[in-house]
N, C-alpha and C positions, 0 to 999 in steps of 0.2 A: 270365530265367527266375524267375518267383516262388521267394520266402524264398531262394533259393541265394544266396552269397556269391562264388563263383563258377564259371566252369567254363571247363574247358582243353580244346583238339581238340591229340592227340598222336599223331604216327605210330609207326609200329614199336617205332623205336629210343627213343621217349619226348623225343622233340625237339618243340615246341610248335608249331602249326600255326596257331593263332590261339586266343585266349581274350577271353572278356569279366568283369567286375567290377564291384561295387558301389564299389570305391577304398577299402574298410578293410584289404585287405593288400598286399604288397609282392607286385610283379610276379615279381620273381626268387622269392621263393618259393613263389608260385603255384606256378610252373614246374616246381620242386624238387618238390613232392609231387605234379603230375600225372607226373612222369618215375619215380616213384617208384611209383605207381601201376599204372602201363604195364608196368612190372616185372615188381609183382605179378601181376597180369590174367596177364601172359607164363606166371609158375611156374604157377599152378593149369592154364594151359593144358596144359603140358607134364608135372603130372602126373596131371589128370584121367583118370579110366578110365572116365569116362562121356558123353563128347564134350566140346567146346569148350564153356568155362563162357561163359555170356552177358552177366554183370557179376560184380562183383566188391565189396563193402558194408564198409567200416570203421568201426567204432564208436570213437572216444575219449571221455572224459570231459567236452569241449567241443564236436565237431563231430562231424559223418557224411559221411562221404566212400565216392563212388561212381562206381568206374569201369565203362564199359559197354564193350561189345569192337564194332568195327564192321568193314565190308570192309577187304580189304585191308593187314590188321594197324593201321587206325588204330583210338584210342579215344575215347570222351566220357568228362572226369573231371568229376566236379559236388561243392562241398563245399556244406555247407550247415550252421548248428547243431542239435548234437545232438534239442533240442526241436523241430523242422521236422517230423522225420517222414517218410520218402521216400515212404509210401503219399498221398499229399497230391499227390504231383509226379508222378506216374503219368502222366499225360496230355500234361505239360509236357515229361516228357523224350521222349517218344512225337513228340511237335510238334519239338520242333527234333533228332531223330534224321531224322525224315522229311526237313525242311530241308536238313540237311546232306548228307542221301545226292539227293538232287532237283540241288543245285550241282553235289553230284561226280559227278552220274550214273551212282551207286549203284541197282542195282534192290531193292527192298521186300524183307524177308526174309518167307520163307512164313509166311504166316499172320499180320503183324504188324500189333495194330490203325494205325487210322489217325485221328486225331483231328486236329480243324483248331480253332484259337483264334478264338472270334469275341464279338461284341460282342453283349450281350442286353438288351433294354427288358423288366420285369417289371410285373405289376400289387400289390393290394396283398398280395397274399398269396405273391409271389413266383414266381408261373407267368408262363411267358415268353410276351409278348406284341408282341414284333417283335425280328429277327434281322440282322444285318449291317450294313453301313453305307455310304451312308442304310439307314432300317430298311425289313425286308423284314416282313410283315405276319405273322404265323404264328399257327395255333390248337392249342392243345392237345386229343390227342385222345386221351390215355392216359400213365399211367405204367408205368415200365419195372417191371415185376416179374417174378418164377419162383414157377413152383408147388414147397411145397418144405410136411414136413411142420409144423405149427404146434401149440403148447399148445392155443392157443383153438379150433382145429378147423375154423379156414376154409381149411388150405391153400396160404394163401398168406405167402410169407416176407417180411419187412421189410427185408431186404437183396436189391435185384436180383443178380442172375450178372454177376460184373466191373464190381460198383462198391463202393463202402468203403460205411459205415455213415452217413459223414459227407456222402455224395451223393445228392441226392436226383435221376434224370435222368426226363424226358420226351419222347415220342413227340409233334412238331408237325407241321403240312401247313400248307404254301403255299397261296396264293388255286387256283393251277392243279392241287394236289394232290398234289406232290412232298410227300414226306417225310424226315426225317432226325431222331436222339435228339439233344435237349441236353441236356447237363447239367452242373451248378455245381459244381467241386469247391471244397474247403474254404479256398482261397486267395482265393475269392472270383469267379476266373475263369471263365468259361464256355465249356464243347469242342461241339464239333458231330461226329458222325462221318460225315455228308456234304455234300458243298457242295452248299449250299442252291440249287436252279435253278428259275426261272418263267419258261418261253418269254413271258408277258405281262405283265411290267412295263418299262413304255416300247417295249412292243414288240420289245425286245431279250432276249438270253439275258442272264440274271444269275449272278456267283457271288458267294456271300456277300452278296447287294445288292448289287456294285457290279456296273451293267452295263459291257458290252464290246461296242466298236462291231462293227457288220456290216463282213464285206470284201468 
C-alpha cells in the first residue's frame, strides 16, 4: 500500500492473520500495536451510542495509525507517518479492503465505494490516454466536477463530490464506448471505479486490458 509502513489483518482477539511491510520495523512489534489496536476499535465499539464505529485514527508525534473494523470481528491496521496523510490513502485502503473481503468471501458493505488500481499512460498534460495492461485506448470526455456555489459566479466548484483537492479525476470511454472515472491520487497511483470492458479488443472481453480467453 502506498507511503504505509505497514499493515496487519487481526482477528477478534487481535491475534495477527497476516501482515505485510516495508522491513523498517520489527515483526513482533508490528503485532503489538495491531493487537493493540483491535482493543481499541473493540472499546469504542462497546461504548458507542451511535452504532459500530467504522475505524478508528491515532495520532502520535511520529506516526498515524489506523485501524478499520471489518466482518466478522476481524480488522485492517495501517501505520504510516504522521506526514502521509490518510486522506491520500483513501482509495488504497478501499482496494485492499475490497481484496481481502473477495478472499474471505466477505460481501461489500452497503454502499461501499469500489475502486480498482490500474495502470495509466498520460499525454503531455497529464490526461489519461490509455488504461490497463497492455494499454487499453481510452478518450477523455469530461472532468468530474459538482455544481456547487462559486466567488466568480460560474457555479462550478474546484473540488469534485468525493475527491480531495489534491485529485484531479476524469470521465474516459473505450473505443466501444464503455465508461468508467480515473483518477490520480497524490501518491501518484491511479483508481479506476470500473473495470474497464471492450467486447472488441482482440475480439475478446477485456478487464483492465487484459483479455480472458472464451470458454
Amino acid at each position: 500500500m502506498p507511503r504505509a509502513q505497514y499493515c496487519v489483518l487481526v482477528d477478534t482477539e487481535g491475534e495477527t492473520v497476516d501482515f505485510a511491510s516495508t522491513g523498517q520495523d520489527d515483526p513482533f512489534n508490528m503485532q503489538v500495536v495491531a493487537a493493540q489496536m483491535r482493543l481499541l476499535l473493540a472499546d469504542v465499539e462497546g461504548a458507542s451510542a451511535v452504532g459500530a464505529p467504522l475505524s478508528v485514527v491515532l495520532r502520535s508525534s511520529e506516526r498515524t495509525t489506523l485501524a478499520r473494523s471489518l466482518p466478522g470481528g476481524y480488522a485492517l491496521v495501517l501505520v504510516q507517518s504522521r506526514a502521509a496523510g490518510l486522506g491520500v490513502l483513501s482509495k488504497a485502503v478501499a482496494v485492499c479492503e475490497r481484496e481481502i473481503a473477495d478472499e474471505a468471501g466477505w460481501p461489500s458493505p452497503p454502499g461501499a465505494a469500489r475502486w480498482y488500481a490500474i495502470s495509466v499512460q498520460t499525454d503531455a498534460r497529464g490526461r489519461p490516454v490509455a488504461a490497463g495492461n497492455p494499454p487499453l485506448p481510452v478518450t477523455v470526455v469530461g472532468a468530474v466536477a459538482r455544481r456547487a456555489a462559486h466567488p466568480e459566479g460560474d457555479g462550478i466548484s474546484l473540488k469534485p463530490r468525493g475527491f480531495s483537492t489534491a485529485e484531479r479525476p476524469y470521465r474516459v470511454a473505450t473505443a466501444s464506448g464503455a465508461e468508467c472515472t480515473l483518477v490520480r491520487e497524490r501518491t501518484g497511483i491511479w483508481y479506476a471505479d470500473e473495470l474497464l470492458v471492450d467486447l472488441r479488443l482482440h475480439g475478446e472481453v477485456a478487464r483492465y486490458g487484459e483479455p480472458l480467453s472464451r470458454e
